[in-house]
N, C-alpha and C positions, 0 to 999 in steps of 0.2 A: 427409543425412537417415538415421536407423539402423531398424534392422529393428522397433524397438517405433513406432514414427511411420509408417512405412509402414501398416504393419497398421493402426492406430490410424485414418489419412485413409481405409482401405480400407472395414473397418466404419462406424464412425463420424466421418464427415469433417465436423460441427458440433457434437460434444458438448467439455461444456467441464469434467466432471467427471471429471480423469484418475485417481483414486482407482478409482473406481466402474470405470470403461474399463479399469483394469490388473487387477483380479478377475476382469471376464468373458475379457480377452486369454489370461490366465492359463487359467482356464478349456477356452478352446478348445485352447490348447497340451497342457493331458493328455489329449486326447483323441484325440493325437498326427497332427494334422493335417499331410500332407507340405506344406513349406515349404521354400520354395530361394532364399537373397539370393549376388548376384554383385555382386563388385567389376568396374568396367569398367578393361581397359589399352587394348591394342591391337586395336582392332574388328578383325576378327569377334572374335575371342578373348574368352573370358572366365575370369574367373579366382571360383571357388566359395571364397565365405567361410562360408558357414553352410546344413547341409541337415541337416533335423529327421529325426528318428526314423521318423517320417509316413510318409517312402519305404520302408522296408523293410518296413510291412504294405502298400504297395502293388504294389509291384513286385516284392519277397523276395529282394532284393541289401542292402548293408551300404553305408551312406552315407558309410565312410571310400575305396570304389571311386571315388568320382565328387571325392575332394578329388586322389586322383591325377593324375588328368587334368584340362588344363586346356580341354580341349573342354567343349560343352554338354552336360548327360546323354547321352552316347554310348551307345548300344547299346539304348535302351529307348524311344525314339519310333518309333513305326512310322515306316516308308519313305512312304510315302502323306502323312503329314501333315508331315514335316521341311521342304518350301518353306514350308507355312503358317507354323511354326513361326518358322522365320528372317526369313520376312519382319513377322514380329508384331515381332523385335527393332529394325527398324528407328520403332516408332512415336516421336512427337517425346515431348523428356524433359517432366516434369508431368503425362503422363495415363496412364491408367488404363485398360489392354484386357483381354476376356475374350475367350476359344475354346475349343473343342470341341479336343483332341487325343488320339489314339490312343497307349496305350501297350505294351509288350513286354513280360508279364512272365517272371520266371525259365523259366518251361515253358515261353517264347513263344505264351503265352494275350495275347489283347486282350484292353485293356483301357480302357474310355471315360472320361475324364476332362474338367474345367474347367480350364482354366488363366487365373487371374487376374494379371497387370503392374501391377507398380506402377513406373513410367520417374519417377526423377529425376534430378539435374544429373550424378552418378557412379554412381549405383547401377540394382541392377534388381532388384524385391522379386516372388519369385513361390510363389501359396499354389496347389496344386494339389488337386481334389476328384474322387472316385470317383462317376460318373456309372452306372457300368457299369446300376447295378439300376434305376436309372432309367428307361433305356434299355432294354432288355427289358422290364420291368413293363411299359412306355409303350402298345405296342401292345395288350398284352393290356386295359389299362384302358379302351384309347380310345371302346368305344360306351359301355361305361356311364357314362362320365363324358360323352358326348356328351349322353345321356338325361339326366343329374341335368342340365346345365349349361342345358338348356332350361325346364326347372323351375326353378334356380333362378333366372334370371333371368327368371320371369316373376311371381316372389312377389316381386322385389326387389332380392337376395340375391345379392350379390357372391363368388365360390370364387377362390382362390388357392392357389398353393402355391412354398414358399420352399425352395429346396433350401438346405441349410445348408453343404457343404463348398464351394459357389460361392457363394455369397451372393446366385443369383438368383432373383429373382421372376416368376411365371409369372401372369397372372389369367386366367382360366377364361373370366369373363365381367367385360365391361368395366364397370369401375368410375365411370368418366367419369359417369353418369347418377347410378350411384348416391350419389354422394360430390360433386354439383355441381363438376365438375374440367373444364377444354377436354380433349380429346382430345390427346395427348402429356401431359399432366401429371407421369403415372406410366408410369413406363419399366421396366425388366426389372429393376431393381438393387432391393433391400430398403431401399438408403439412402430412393432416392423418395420412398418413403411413410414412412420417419421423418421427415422434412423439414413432412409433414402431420399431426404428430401435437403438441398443447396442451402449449408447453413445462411449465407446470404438472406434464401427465401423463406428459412423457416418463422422468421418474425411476422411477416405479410401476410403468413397461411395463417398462422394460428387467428392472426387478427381480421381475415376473411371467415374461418369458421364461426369466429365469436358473434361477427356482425351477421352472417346468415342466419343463425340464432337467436340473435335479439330481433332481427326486424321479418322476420316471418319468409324470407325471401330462400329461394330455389340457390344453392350452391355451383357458382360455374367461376372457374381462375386456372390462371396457365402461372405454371413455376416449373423451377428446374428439379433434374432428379442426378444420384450420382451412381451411372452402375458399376457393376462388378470388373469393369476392366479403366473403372476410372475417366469414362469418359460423361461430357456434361451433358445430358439432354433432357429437352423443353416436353411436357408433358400439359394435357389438355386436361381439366377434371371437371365432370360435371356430375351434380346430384339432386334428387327429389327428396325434400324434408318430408319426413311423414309425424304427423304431431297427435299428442291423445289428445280428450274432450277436454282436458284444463290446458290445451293448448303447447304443452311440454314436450319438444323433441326424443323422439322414440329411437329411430331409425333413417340411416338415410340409404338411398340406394343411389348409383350412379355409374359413369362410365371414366375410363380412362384412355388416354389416345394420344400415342407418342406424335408429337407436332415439332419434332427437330427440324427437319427439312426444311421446311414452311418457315419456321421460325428463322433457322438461319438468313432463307432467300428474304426474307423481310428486312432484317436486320441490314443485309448488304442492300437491298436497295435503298433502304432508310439512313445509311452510310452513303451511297453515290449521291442521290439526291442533296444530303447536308453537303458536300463537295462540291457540288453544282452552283447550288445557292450560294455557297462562300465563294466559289470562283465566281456568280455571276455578280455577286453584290462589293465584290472587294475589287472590280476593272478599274479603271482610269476613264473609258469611255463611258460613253451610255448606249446600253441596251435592250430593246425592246425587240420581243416577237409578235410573229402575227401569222394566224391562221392561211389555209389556202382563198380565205374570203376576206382578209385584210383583218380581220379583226385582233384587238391585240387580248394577248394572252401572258405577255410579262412584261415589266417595265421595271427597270430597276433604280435604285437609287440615285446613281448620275444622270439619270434623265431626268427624275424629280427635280434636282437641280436642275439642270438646264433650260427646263420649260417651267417652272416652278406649276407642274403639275402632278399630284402624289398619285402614286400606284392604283390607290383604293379608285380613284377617279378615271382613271383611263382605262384598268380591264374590262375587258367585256364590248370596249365601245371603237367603230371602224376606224382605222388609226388616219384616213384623211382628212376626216371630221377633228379628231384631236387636234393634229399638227398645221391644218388649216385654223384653226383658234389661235394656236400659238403664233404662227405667222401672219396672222390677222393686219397687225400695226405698224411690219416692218414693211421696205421692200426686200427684196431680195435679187440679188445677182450672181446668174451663172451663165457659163457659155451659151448655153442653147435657150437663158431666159425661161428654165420650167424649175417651179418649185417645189420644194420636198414632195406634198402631198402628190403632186401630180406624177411624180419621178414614183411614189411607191403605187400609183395603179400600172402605172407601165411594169415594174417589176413583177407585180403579180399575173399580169397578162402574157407572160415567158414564161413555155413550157416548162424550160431545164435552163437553170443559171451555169456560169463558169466554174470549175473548179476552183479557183480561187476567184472566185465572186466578182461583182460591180462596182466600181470604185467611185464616186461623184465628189467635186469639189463646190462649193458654196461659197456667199460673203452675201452679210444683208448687216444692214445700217441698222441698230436698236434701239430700246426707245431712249439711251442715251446717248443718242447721236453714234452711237461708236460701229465703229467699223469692225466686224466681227467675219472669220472665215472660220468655215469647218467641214469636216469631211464625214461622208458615209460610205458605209461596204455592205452590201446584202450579199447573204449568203443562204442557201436553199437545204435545209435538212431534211430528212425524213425520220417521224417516229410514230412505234405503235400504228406502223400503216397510215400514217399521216403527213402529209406536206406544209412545211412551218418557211418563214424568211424572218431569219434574223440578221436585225442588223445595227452596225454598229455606229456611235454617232462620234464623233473626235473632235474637241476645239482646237483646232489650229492656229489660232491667231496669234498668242505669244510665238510659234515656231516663225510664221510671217513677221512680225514684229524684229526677231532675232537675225532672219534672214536681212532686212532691211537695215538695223543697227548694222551688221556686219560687211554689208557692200556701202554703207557709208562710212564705217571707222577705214575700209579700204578705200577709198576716193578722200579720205582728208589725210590719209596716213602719205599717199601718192603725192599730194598737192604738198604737205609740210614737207619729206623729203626732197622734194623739186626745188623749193624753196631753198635749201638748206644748201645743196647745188650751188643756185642760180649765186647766192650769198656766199659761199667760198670759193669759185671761181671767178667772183666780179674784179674788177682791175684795180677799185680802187681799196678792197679788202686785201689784198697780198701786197699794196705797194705802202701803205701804212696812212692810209689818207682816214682820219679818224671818223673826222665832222661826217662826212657823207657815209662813212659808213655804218656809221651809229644811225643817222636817218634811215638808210637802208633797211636797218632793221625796225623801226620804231614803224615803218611802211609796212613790212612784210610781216608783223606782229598784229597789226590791225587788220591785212586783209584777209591773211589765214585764216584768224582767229574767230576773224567777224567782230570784233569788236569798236567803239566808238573813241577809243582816247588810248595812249601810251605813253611810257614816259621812262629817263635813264635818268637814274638820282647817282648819285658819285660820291665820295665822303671824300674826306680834304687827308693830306698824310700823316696828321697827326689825329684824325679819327676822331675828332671832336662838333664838328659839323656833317649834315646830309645833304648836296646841294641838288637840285633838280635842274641836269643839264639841259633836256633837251625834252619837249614836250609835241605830240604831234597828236593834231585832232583829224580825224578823217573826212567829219563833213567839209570843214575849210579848206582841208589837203595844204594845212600850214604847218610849220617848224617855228613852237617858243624857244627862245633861249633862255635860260638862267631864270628862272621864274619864280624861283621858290628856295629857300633854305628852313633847314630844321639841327636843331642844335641836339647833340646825341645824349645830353644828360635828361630830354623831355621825350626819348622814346626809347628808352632804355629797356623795356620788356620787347618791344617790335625787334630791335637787336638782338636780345637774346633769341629770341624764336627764331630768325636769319641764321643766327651759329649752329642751332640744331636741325637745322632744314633746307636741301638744296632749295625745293620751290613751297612756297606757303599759299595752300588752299583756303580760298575763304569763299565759298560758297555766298554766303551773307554776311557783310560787312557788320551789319547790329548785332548779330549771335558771336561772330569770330573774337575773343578778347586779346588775342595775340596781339592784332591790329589797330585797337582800340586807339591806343596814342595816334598812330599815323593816320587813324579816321578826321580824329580832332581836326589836326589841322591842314589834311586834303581834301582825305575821299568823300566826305562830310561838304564843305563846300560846291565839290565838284559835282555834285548828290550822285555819285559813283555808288550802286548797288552793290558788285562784285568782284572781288579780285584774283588775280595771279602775282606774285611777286615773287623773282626769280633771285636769287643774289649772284652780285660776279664776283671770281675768286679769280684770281695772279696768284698763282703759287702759292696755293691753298691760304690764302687771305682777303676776305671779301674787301675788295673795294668800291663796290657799289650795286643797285639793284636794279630788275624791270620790271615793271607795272604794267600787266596790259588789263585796263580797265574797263567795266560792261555799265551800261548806265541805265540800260531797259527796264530790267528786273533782277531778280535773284537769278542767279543761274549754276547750274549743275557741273563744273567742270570736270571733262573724260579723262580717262587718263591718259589717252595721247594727245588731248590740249596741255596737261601738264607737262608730259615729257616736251613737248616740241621747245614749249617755255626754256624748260633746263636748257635745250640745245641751244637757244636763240640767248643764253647767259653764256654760254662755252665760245659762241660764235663771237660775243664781244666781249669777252675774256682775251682770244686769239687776237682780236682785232685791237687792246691795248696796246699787246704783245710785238705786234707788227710796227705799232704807231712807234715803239719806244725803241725797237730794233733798226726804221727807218732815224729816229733821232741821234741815234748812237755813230749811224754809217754817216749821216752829215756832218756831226762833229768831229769825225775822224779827219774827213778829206777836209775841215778846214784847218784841223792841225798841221795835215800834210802841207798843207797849200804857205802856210806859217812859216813852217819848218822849214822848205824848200829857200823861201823867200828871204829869213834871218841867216842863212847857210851863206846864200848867193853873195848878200851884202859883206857878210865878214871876209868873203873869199875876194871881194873887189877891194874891201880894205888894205887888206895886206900885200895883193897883186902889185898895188898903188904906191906902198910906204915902202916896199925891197925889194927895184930891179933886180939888187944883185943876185938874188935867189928866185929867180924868175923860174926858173927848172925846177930848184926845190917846191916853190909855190904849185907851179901845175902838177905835180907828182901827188904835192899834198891835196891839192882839189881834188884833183880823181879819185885817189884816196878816200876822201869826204864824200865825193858823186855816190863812189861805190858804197862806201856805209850806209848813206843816207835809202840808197837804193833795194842794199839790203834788209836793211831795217823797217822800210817801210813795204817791203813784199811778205818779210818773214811773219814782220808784229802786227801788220794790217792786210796786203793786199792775198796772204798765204790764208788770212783769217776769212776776208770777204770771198776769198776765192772756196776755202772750204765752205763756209754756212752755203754757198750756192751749191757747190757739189754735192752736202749731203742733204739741203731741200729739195735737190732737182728730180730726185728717185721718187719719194711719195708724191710729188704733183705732178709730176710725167703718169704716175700711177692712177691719180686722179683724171689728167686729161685722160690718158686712155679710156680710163675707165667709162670715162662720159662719151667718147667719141665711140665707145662699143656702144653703150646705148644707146644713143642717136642713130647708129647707123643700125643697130637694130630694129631700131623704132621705125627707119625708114624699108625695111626690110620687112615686117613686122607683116604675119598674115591676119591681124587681128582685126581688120579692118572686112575682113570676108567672112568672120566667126560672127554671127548674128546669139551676140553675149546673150539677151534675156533668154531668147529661147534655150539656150545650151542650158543656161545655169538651171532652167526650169524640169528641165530631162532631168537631172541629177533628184536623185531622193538625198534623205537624211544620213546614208550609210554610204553612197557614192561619194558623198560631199567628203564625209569622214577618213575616207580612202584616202580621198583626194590629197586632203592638208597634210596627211599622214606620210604619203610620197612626196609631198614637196617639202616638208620638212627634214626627213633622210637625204634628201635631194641636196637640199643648203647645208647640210651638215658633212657630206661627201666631199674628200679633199684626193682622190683621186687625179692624177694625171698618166695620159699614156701617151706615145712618141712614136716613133717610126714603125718596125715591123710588130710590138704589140699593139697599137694601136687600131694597124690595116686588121689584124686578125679579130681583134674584139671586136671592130666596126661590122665586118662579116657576120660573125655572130648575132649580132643584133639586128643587123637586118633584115636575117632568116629568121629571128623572132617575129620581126613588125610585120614580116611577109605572109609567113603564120595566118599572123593574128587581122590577115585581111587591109592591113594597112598600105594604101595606094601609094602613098608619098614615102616608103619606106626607110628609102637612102636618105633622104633629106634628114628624115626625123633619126636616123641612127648616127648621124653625123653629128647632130644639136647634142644630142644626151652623151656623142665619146665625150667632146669638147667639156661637158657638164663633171665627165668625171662617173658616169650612170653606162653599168656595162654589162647590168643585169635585173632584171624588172621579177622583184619576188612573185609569187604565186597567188599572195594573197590578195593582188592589184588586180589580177587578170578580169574579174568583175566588171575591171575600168576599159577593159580592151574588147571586151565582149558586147557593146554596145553602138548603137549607129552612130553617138556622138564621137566616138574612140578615138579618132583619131583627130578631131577638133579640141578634145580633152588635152592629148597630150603634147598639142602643137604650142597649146594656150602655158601649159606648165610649164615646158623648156621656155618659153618666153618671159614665162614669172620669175622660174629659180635662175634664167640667165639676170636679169635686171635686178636681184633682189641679191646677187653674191657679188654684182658692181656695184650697190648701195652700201654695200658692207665694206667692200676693198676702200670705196673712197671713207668711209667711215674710220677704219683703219689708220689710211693714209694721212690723212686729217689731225689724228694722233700722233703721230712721227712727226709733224713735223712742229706740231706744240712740242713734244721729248726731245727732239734734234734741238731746237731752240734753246728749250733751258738746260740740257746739258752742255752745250757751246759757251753758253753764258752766263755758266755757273761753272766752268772747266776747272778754275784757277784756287776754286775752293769749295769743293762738295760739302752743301751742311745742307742735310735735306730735313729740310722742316716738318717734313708730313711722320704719320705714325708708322709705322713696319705695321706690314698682315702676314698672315699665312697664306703662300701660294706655293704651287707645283712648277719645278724647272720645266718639267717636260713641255705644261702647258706655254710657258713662255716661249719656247722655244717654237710650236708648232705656230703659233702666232706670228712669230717675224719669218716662219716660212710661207705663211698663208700672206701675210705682205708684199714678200720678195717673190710672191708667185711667179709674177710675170717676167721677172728679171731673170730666173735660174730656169724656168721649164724646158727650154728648149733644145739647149746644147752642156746644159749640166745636169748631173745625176746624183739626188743626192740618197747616201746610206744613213739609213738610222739606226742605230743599235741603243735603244733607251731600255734603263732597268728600272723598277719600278722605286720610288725613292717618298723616303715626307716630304711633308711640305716645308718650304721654307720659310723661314719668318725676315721678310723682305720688306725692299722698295719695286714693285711688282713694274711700273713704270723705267724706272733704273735697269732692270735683268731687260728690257724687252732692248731697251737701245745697246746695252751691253752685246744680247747677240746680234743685234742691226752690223755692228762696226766688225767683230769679228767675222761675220759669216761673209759682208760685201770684202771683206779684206780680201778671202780666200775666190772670192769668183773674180775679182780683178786680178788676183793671180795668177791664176790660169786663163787671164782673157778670155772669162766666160765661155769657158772648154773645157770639159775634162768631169772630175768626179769633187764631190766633196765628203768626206763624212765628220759625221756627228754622233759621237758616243757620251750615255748619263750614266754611269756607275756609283754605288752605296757603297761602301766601306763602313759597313757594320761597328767591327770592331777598330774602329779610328773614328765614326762619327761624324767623318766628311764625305760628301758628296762630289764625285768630280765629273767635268765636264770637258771635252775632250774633241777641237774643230780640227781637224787635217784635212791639205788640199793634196790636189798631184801635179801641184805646180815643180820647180827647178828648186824650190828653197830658198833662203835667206844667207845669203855673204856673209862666211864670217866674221869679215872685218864691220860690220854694222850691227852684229847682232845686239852689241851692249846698246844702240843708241836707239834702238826702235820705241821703247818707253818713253822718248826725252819727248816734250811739247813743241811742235813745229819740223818735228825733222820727219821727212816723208823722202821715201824715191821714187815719188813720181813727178811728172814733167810741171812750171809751172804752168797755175790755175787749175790741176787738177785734182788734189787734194791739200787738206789744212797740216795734215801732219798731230791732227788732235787727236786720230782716233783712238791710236792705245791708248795713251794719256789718257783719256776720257775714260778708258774702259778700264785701265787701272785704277784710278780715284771711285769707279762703280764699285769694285771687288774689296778693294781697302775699307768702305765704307758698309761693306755686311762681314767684315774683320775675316776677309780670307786673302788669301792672294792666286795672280796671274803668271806664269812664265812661260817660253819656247822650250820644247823640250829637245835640247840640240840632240838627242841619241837618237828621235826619229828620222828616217829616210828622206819623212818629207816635211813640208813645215806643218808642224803642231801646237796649238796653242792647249794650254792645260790651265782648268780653272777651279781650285777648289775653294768650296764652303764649309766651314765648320755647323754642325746640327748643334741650335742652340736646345738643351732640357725645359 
């Protein structure tokens, strides 16, 4: 072992930082500490390898005397202490002794010193320390530190003192209590209690005592300690340097003082507080406090933004004087005309605020014109026996802003729907009258829309030209005709974009490149800013589009101006549809009229040329009558008489539909509901409620009937009655009718309120009118499906692509149709199992059930029961479906012929006789089949699909 390693286990015999360790070693060495290592030969003998500089300020002899001789320091132990001495040499090698020895110096002055051994396997490491001042001080200090040491150990307060040239530690007053330690823990060495101290903290210490050290300064640091049952605690040290005349640290004296408690309460308030902070500086709002004198005391980040005023600026200073600056340049507007600053002296002039505080709502104009709302809440805390108003600042104005987008997307959603209306029940859209009805639109495109110009472009049947049929400008209130042609091989990208896009948004016509071609040679001309351009499809083939054109500026199209667009393309899609189905029924009846006519003549022919057969002749006419007769009820008028019978159901279902809402409208108590104000009662979470119910509301397919009906109605009127509701019958009558037979719990917020029952008057009014915009929506559909499956009877080849959908869904669909035609004196059973999807013509299954289901209620003269069973066949892979009425059945003399086209047993003009037919070319064409199951009781139709992989 060499002399840096001795030293090293002597100080610090667990530190594992020798960097650190060789600074302070280093250290101690210029401080020129006597130091003596001996090599061992022949005991006693020693043989001196190294003696520091140290001796000669101790003793005032030259440390190259003592390499001469190879005796122990000869000549400078006292007599008295030489047995101690020699016999210290004998202790065993590995440890470590200290003693007291008396020295000789050059004037043979004593002289009292430490002497510290370091014994290992060959060597012997010895640091020697000047006790002398010690020693004398000693007595003189002994009562007064008898006096302090009674004191201190009765406040707690642990004294020590660490002589520095021996390394030992003295405690004054026993530490054991104070420091949770057994008795022996800490022993006279300085090591001891490093041994106790938070390896964490032991680098900090050391590096506190070194700096006490070098800079002449008084020892005072708090670190932790670890006691004897493992637990952590915060300990206090302070000490007085005492240095000799060459200024070299001798001794320190000082105290010790367990500061766990303190420490911890610190800590957690030092914890609350950083939580405070992050919660106050991480709000959305802005907030700022202020004393019982106004004056502010916090201001947090979101108010620096808001007033672009920084914190540093506004503490300290009365906050009406701040927020008076800020509002300097605006006006401001509120109900009672007082502004902030003035709103916070009144707050402070209130003894006790509300539990849940003061609420103020604001709007002031800023200095970019802009129209800004916002709100504050003061609230009254107390701390530290102090009274504070904090309060919070909130921008509201995108909530405003959203509020107002949303009662306008609601008042144009209103007006396009009406529209949509007024255009499928006009007379001359259902009788096929094109010209006008294409104005009609090209009208109600402009003034929905608001826009200046529209226009219907049409492509010719060989798709080689665009032509521009019909042009309408609003200021003139004129109709162009024919105005324009464009040849398809010069806009052959505007085409392609049409095949992939019901409607093409073009915000800006210069940015859009979709449009570019069609810019060329219109919208460019027409210096048209903005477009919508819808395409119409006929059986999923565009054959032409609509332009509703903006010419102001650029402008932002919503997405329910695009949707209405689409509509207003389906609208004159239908409206070809009608034109070409009016054309078909006039070519009929002049064939008839032909036919009739070339019949009559041949029959006066022959009448003419053979009295003799004059009997045969009129046997043969009648003969001819009756054919002609036949033939023309079977092949035309059994045809014109069907397409009326099965359009009459969805537009009966439309008129209804509209005459509900008319007469609701004139029924309507909305007219005594004072809307702003209602709407304005409602917060952000009422609102949310709200849509949230009326959405459940629409989505409820409930119906109830005779004696469930009366008893649910009871029910609920004990509810409304409850819940304070005056009109209670009324309104439990609106919500049976609605299908609404129980008002969750989560609503009642909505009932507990003084609007409640103007809330829920205004709802049944909504979700009644908005499940008739749906039925006619519906019905609208039926009878484009009615249409082209009539007129495609004779040979299904359906152009469009197969999707995946759910039978079930199909099915609940043409119940939600046929709602009003089965509710009342039919009952129908469902037994659906949960099945995949199919990969269909989703359009196809919806008519499919139309024809089967009306089958079964005109069977029973719309009386009696129907059911409808969906069963999976797993292991077969088909899916079947399964309509039974509790009609009488089907004759069996007819059963083979019900499939045939034309043959029906009902009376004429009341059905076409297509509708199996129809519904068997549906089923053929998703590669399943249709039959009557003659083993049931009653009549059953059974439909299976095979489940494609």
């Amino acid at each position: 072992m060499n002399l840096f390693q001795s030293i090293r286990n002597l100080f610090f015999p667990k530190a594992l930082d020798l960097d650190s360790i060789k600074n302070d070693l280093y250290e101690i060495f210029n401080t020129k500490l006597p130091i003596v290592y001996w090599k061992l030969s022949r005991y006693p003998r020693l043989k001196t390898i190294f003696i520091s500089n140290g001796i000669r300020n101790l003793v005032g002899m030259d440390p190259s005397l003592f390499y001469k001789s190879n005796r122990y320091l000869e000549g400078i132990i006292h007599p008295d202490d030489i047995v101690k001495f020699i016999s210290t040499l004998d202790s065993p090698k590995g440890t470590r002794v200290m003693c007291e020895i008396r020295l000789l110096g050059k004037n043979k002055n004593t002289i009292w010193t430490e002497f510290h051994f370091i014994f290992s396997e060959n060597e012997i490491t010895l640091l020697i320390s000047d006790i002398s001042e010690r020693v004398i001080s000693k007595s003189k200090v002994f009562e007064n530190e008898e006096r302090l040491l009674i004191t201190m150990q009765s406040t707690g307060i642990a004294i020590w003192e660490w002589d520095v040239e021996s390394s030992s530690l003295i405690w004054k007053t026993p530490p054991n209590s104070l420091l949770s330690l057994p008795i022996g823990s800490i022993n006279d060495s300085i090591r001891s209690y490093f041994h106790l101290i938070h390896p964490e903290d032991f680098p900090s210490f050391i590096k506190t005592v070194s700096l006490a050290i070098k800079e002449k300064d008084d020892y005072n640091t708090e670190h932790r300690i670890i006691d004897s049952n493992g637990v952590i605690r915060w300990v206090e040290a302070y000490a007085k340097i005492f240095r000799d005349s060459n200024n070299k640290p001798t001794r320190w004296l000082g105290t010790l003082k367990d500061i766990t408690e303190r420490k911890n309460l610190l800590i957690q308030l030092q914890e609350s507080e950083t939580r405070a902070r992050r919660l106050f500086e991480s709000s959305i709002d802005g907030i700022f406090l202020i004393d019982e004198n106004g004056i502010i005391v916090e201001w947090n980040r979101v108010m620096e933004l808001l007033t672009k005023l920084s914190r540093k600026k506004t503490l300290g200073k009365p906050s009406w004087l701040v927020l008076n600056n800020f509002f300097s340049n605006v006006k401001l507007r509120t109900p009672k005309d007082v502004s902030l600053e003035e709103r916070i002296k009144e707050v402070l002039k209130m003894d006790k605020l509300p539990e849940k505080g003061l609420v103020y709502e604001y709007s002031f104009i800023d200095r970019n014109d802009r129209n800004v709302f916002f709100l504050t809440q003061h609230f009254q805390i107390n701390y530290s026996e102090k009274t504070y108003i904090i309060t919070f600042v909130r921008d509201i104005t995108e909530n405003k802003s959203f509020e107002k987008e949303t009662n306008n997307l609601y008042l144009r959603t209103k007006t396009q729907s009406q529209a949509i209306i007024d255009l499928a029940t006009d007379e001359s859209f259902n009788t096929g009258t094109l010209d006008k009805t294409l104005k009609n639109i090209l009208s109600i495109a402009c003034t929905v829309l608001e826009t200046e110009r529209s226009s219907i472009w049409m492509f010719r049947e060989d798709f080689t030209t665009l032509e521009c049929m019909y042009e309408y400008i609003k200021s003139d209130n004129k109709y162009k005709v024919h105005t324009q042609s464009l040849e398809s091989s010069e806009i052959q990208i505007f085409i392609k974009a049409l095949l992939t896009s019901r409607v093409l948004v073009a915000n800006s016509i210069i940015q859009d490149t979709r449009i570019r071609e069609f810019n060329l040679y219109y919208s460019y001309p027409n210096k048209i800013k903005s477009l919508l351009v819808a395409s119409i499809r006929v059986k999923g083939k565009i054959v032409g589009i609509i332009c509703i054109e903006y010419m102001q500026s650029e402008r932002i199209w919503k997405s329910d101006e695009v949707m209405f667009a689409g509509l207003l393309s389906d609208q004159t899609a239908i409206a070809i549809i009608n034109s070409e189905r009016k054309q078909n029924e006039d070519q009929i009846k002049l064939l008839n009229t032909n036919l009739e006519k070339i019949v009559e003549e041949r029959t006066q022919q022959l009448r003419s040329t053979n009295n003799d057969l004059s009997k045969t002749l009129n046997n043969l006419s009648k003969a001819q009558n009756q054919l002609i007769q036949s033939e023309k009820m079977a092949a035309l008028g059994q045809l014109i008489a069907g397409i009326a019978h099965e359009i009459n159901n969805p537009i009966g279902s439309i008129k209804a539909s509209l005459e509900l809402l008319r007469s609701n409208g004139n029924n309507s108590q909305l007219s005594k509901i004072n809307i702003p104000t209602f709407i304005y009662k409602m917060n952000n979470d009422h609102i949310s409620l709200a849509e949230e119910f009326f959405n459940e509301s629409i989505m409820n397919q409930n119906t109830f009937s005779g004696m469930v009906r009366r008893e649910k109605k009871r029910e609920l009127e004990l509810f409304f009655q409850s819940m304070k509701i005056s009109r209670y019958e009324e309104l439990a009558d609106r919500y049976i009718d609605l299908g609404v037979d129980f008002i969750a719990s989560k609503y009642f917020p909505l009932l507990l309120k003084n609007f409640s029952e103007e809330l829920f008057f205004f709802l049944s009014e909504t979700i009644f009118e908005e499940r008739n915009y749906k039925s006619i929506e519906f019905s609208l559909q039926r009878v484009a499906n009615i249409i082209r499956s009539l007129r495609t009877y004779s040979h299904n080849n359906n152009k469009g692509e197969k999707t995946y959908y759910n039978i079930k869904d199909s099915i609940e669909t043409v119940l939600t149709i046929l709602h009003t035609k089965l509710k009342r004196n039919i009952e129908i059973i469902k037994n659906f199992e949960h099945t995949p999807d199919l990969k269909c013509y989703p359009d196809d299954l919806i008519q499919l059930w139309t024809n089967l289901i009306m089958n079964s209620a005109q069977a029973i003269n719309y009386l009696g029961k129907i059911e409808i069973s969906i069963k999976y066949l797993q292991e077969k892979n088909l899916i079947l479906v399964i309509i039974s009425d509790s009609g009488d059945g089907i004759p069996f003399d007819i059963r083979d012929k019900i499939f045939n086209p034309f043959f029906t047993t009902k009376r004429l003009g009341e059905g076409s006789g297509l509708g199996l037919d129809i519904s068997q070319k549906i089923v053929q064409s998703h590669d399943g089949r249709i039959y009557l199951d003659v083993e049931a009781k009653n009549t059953t139709f059974v439909v299976e699909f095979p489940i494609q992989n």
